[in-house]
C-alpha positions, 0 to 999 in steps of 0.5 A: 500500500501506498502511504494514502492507503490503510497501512500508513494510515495504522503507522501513524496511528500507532506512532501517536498512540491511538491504535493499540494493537488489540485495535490493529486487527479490527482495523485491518478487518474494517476498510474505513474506506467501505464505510465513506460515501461517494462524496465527502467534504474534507473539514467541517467549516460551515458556509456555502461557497465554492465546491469543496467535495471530494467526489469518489467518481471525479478524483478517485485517488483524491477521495483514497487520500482523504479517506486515509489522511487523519482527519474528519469527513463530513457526510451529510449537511443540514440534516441531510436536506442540503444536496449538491457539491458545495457545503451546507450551513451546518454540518450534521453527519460525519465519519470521524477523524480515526485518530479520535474513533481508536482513542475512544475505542481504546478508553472503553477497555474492552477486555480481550476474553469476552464474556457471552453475556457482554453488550455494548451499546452504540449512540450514533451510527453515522456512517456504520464504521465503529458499529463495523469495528465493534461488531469485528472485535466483540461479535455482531451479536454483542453490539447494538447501534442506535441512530436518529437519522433514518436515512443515515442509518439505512445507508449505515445498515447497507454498509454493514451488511455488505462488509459481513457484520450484522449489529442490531441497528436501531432507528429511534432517539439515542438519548433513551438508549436502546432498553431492550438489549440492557444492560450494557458493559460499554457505551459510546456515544457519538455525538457531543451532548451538553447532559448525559442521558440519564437512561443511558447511565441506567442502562450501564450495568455496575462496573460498566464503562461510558465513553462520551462527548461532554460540552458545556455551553461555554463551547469547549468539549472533552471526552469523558470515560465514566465508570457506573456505579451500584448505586447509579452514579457515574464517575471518571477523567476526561481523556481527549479534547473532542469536537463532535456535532451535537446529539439533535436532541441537545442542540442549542439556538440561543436567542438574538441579542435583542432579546437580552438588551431590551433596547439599543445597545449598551441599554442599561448596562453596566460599565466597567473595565478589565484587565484580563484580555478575552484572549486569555479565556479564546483557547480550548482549555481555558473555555473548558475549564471555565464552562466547567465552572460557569452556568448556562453562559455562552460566548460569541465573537462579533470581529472587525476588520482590524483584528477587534472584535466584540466578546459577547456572553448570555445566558441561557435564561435570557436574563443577563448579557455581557460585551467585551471589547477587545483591541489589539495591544490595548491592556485594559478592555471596555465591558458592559453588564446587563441583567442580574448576573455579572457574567463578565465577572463570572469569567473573571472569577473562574480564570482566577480560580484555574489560574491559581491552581497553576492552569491545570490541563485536561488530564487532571480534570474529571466529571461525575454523575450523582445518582439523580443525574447532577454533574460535578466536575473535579480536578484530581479527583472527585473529593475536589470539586470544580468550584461552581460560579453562579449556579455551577454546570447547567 
């Protein structure tokens, strides 16, 4: 093979240490490229715009090379309402980047004699492809997969079938889980969700693992491998940064700004200046780690052509709001707050916090659910909790 095909794919896999050789046979055994549509787009950018599909009858050799490169396809637009060769406005479904798939897979820990009693339940078909990778390594009788998309799960189905595998394939809400199959030994989920479904949890047998996308509104997400408990709790670290598409269940459409201002802006805000420049909290582990601490707050950015732009934050009650206006090389920035919430100064706490226990990374951080299904985030271990600003995760 060629170093577009599947073997210098697994070298590099295995050299950044996603693929593990108990996953190298499955691997082998499942092409990714049987589980790719015709037409693909490489990066999931949103916009219309110019033709930017990989299409497998046009450039075949172009296709192999994205299908084998390390890196997210995006299949379906818009729900699958979006047709043609140019992007749609939002992408809905993809076949994920492998490196991301054998990390995941690997943080289930599946162990290498398989019980005939053990389960592993899938939320998320997408395009079949871990479905396939599962089915390869535990049996297709050991696997369900659970996808909302009717027309993405009868293409997934096809794929399956025509690669040998026969995992029962359901089309209903993944967030309720698949009850007639429970108990599970492993969960995947496939998709970022804001709230791990309580059935899902539920459905994991003690001892069982999830494996999931957790995001908070903030913006930032991370994988989250938790172990349930007797008593219906759930725990564990996160264990890689992840940009999944939201479960369609979970999706958020935050209102306008106009809703929060109830007039022209800056309304009755509140004015002050910062120091902390919004660059400091713009990358990934500073949102994730402040969303971590944050209720229901959402940033957006409204730029300029200079390198300035607006750092908007709301609320998910549409009652507060806050603007930051940020200048290149300036050191103190305008703010504006409205609303009972100060959530400018929210930020400024959490950054404080996180700043004072020496900017941990991701790896110290972890997530557990209460038997009721509250989250609690914690640095190091779970008798450390995240300190929670305003009301804490939402």
């Amino acid at each position: 093979m060629t170093e577009a095909g599947p073997e210098g794919l697994a070298s590099r896999l295995l050299d950044a240490g996603a693929l593990t050789p108990d996953w190298l046979a499955a691997y082998r055994a499942v092409p990714r490229e049987l589980f790719v549509p015709d037409v693909v787009w490489t990066g999931v950018g949103a916009g219309t715009g110019r033709a930017e599909a990989v299409v497998r009858g046009e450039d075949p050799e172009a296709w192999l090379r994205a299908v084998y490169s390390d890196g997210s396809l995006t299949t379906q637009w818009d729900d699958g309402a979006h047709t043609g060769t140019l992007r749609g406005k939002v992408p809905t479904c993809s076949n994920t980047q492998p490196s991301v798939v054998f990390s995941m897979l690997r943080a289930l820990d599946i162990p290498p004699d398989v019980p005939p009693e053990f389960a592993a339940l899938e939320v998320g078909t997408g395009t079949g492809w871990n479905a396939a990778l599962l089915s390869e390594r535990l049996g297709s009788s050991h696997v369900v997969t659970v996808e909302f998309d009717g027309d993405n799960a009868a293409a997934a189905r096809l794929r399956l079938d025509a690669a040998g595998y026969q995992p029962a394939t359901v089309v209903a809400d993944g967030s309720e889980g698949w009850p007639a199959r429970a108990p599970y030994d492993r969960v995947l989920v496939t998709a970022g969700v804001r709230e791990i479904p309580g059935e899902i949890v539920r459905q994991t047998r003690a001892g069982g693992i999830i494996v999931c996308p957790y995001g908070t509104p903030y913006g930032a997400e991370a994988v989250v491998r938790l172990t349930v408990h007797e008593d219906g709790s759930a725990s564990g670290p996160f264990v890689m940064d992840s940009a999944f598409m939201r479960l369609r269940q979970q999706r958020e459409n935050w209102p306008h700004t106009r809703e929060y201002l109830g007039g022209d802006w800056p309304a009755d805000g509140r004015r002050s200046e910062t120091g902390l420049s919004p660059e400091e909290v713009a990358d990934w582990l500073p949102r994730f780690v402040l969303g971590l601490q944050l209720s229901g707050t959402a940033p957006f950015r409204e730029p300029d052509d200079d390198g300035s732009y607006v750092l908007w934050l709301r609320d998910d009650k549409v009652t507060s709001w806050a603007t930051v206006d940020y200048v290149p090389d300036k050191d103190t920035f305008l703010v504006y707050q409205g609303g009972p919430r100060a959530l400018w100064g929210e930020v400024e706490a959490a950054y404080t916090w996180w700043n004072g226990q020496g900017r941990p990374g991701l790896e110290r951080f972890g997530l557990t659910l209460t038997p009721d299904g509250v989250p609690r985030a914690w640095l190091d271990s779970p008798e450390q909790p995240v300190p929670a600003v305003g009301q804490g995760l939402s």
